[in-house]
C-alpha positions as CSV (number, residue, x, y, z in Angstrom):
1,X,11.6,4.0,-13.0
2,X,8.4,5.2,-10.7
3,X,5.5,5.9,-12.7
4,X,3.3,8.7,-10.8
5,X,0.4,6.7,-11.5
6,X,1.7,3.6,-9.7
7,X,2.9,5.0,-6.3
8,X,-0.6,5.3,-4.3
9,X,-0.6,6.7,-0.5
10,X,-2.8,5.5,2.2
11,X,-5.6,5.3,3.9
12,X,-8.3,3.2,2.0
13,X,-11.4,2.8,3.0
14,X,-13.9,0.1,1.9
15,X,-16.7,1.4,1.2
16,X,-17.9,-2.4,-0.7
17,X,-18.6,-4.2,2.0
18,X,-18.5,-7.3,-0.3
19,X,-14.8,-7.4,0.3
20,X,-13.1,-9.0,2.6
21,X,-11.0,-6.4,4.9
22,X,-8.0,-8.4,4.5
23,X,-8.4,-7.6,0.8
24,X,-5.8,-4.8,-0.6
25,X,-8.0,-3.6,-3.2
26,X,-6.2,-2.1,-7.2
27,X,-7.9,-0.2,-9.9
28,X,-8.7,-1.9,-13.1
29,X,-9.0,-0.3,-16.5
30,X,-12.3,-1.3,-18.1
31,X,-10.9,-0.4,-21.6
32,X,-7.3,-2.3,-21.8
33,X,-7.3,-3.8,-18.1
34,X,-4.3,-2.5,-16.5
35,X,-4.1,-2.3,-13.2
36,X,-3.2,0.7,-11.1
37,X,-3.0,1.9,-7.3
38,X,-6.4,2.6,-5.8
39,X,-6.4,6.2,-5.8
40,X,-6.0,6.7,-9.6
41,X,-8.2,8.5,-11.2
42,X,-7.1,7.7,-15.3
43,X,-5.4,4.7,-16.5
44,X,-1.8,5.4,-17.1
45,X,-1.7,3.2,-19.9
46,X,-4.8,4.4,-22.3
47,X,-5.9,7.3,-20.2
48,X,-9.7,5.8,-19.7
49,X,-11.6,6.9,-16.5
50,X,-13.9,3.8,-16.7
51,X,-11.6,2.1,-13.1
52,X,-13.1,-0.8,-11.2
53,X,-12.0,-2.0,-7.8
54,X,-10.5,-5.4,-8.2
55,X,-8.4,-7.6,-5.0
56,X,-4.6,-7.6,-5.1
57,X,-2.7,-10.8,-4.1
58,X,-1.3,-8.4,-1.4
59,X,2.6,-10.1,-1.6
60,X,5.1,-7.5,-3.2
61,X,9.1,-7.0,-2.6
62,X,10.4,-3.7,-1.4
63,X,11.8,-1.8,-4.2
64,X,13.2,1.3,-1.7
65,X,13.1,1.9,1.7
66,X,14.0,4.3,4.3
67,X,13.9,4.8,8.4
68,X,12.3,8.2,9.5
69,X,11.6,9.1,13.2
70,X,8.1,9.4,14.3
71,X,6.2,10.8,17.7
72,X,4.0,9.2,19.3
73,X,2.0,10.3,22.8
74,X,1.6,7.9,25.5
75,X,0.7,9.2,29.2
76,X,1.6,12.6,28.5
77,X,5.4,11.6,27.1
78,X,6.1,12.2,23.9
79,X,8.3,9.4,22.5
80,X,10.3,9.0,19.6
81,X,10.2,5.4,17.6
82,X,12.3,4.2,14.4
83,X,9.6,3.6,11.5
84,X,10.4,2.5,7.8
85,X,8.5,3.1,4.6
86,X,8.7,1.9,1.7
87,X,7.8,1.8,-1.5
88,X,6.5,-1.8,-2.3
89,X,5.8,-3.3,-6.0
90,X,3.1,-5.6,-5.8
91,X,3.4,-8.6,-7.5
92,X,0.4,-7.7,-9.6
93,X,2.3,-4.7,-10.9
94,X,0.9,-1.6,-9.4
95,X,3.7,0.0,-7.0
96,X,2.7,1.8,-3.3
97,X,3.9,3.8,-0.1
98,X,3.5,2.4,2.5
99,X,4.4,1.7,6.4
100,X,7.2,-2.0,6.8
101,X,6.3,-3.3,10.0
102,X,9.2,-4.8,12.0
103,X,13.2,-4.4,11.5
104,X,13.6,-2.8,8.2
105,X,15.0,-5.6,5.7
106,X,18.8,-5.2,4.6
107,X,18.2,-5.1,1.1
108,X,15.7,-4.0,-1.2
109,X,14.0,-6.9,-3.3
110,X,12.8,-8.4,0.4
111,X,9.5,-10.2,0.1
112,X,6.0,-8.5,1.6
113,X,2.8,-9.6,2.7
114,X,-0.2,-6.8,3.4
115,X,-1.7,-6.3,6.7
116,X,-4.2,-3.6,7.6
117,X,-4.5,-1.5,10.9
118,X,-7.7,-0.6,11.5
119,X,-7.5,3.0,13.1
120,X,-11.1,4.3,13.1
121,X,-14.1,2.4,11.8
122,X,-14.4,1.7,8.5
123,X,-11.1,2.5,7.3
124,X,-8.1,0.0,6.9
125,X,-4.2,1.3,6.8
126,X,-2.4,-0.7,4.7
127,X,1.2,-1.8,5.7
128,X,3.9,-4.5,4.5
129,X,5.5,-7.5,7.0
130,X,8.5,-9.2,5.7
131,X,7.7,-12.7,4.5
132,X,9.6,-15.4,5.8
């Protein structure tokens, strides 16, 4: 079952710079210390809006995944590219959207690693690599 709460989208920006950018970053309940994605705003657990940022271990497994199309633009040609997302449980509980770099795996359960695209400055794209 998907909790709301647990599914985040991306971008995140990091706006601490005392953490690493290779860092995917969770929300922490000051009240009971559950974790959640880092755009909650309440705990799902106790409902407390007391969050702090805390690192992931950034390895998950795929729970779901799915191919859509997407457009890119290079040289004035629009071109069309197979992309996959996901929806990854990390392995410190919290689950997420986000982008599967690479051949989408063939079953769901497949081991993940974070990586982060860095698209404009200061923000960081979070996406998923199958781990060997």
């Amino acid at each position: 079952m998907i909790e709301g709460s647990h599914v985040a989208a991306f971008p995140h920006v990091s706006a601490d710079r005392r953490v690493p950018t290779d860092r995917l970053m969770l929300r922490s309940c000051d009240d009971c210390k559950s974790l959640s994605a880092l755009d909650s705003g309440t705990c799902a657990d106790c409902g407390g809006t007391a969050l702090s940022r805390v690192p992931s271990c950034g390895v998950g497994s795929i729970v779901s995944c799915t191919v859509v199309a997407s457009r890119s633009r290079c040289d004035a040609k629009v071109h069309t590219a197979p992309c996959t997302i996901a929806i990854v449980e990390l392995d410190d509980g919290p689950w997420m959207y986000a982008w599967i770099e690479g051949r989408p795996p063939a079953r769901s359960g497949a081991p993940v690693r974070v990586r982060f695209a860095h698209e404009e400055p200061g923000e960081r794209y979070p996406y998923f690599v199958c781990a060997a």
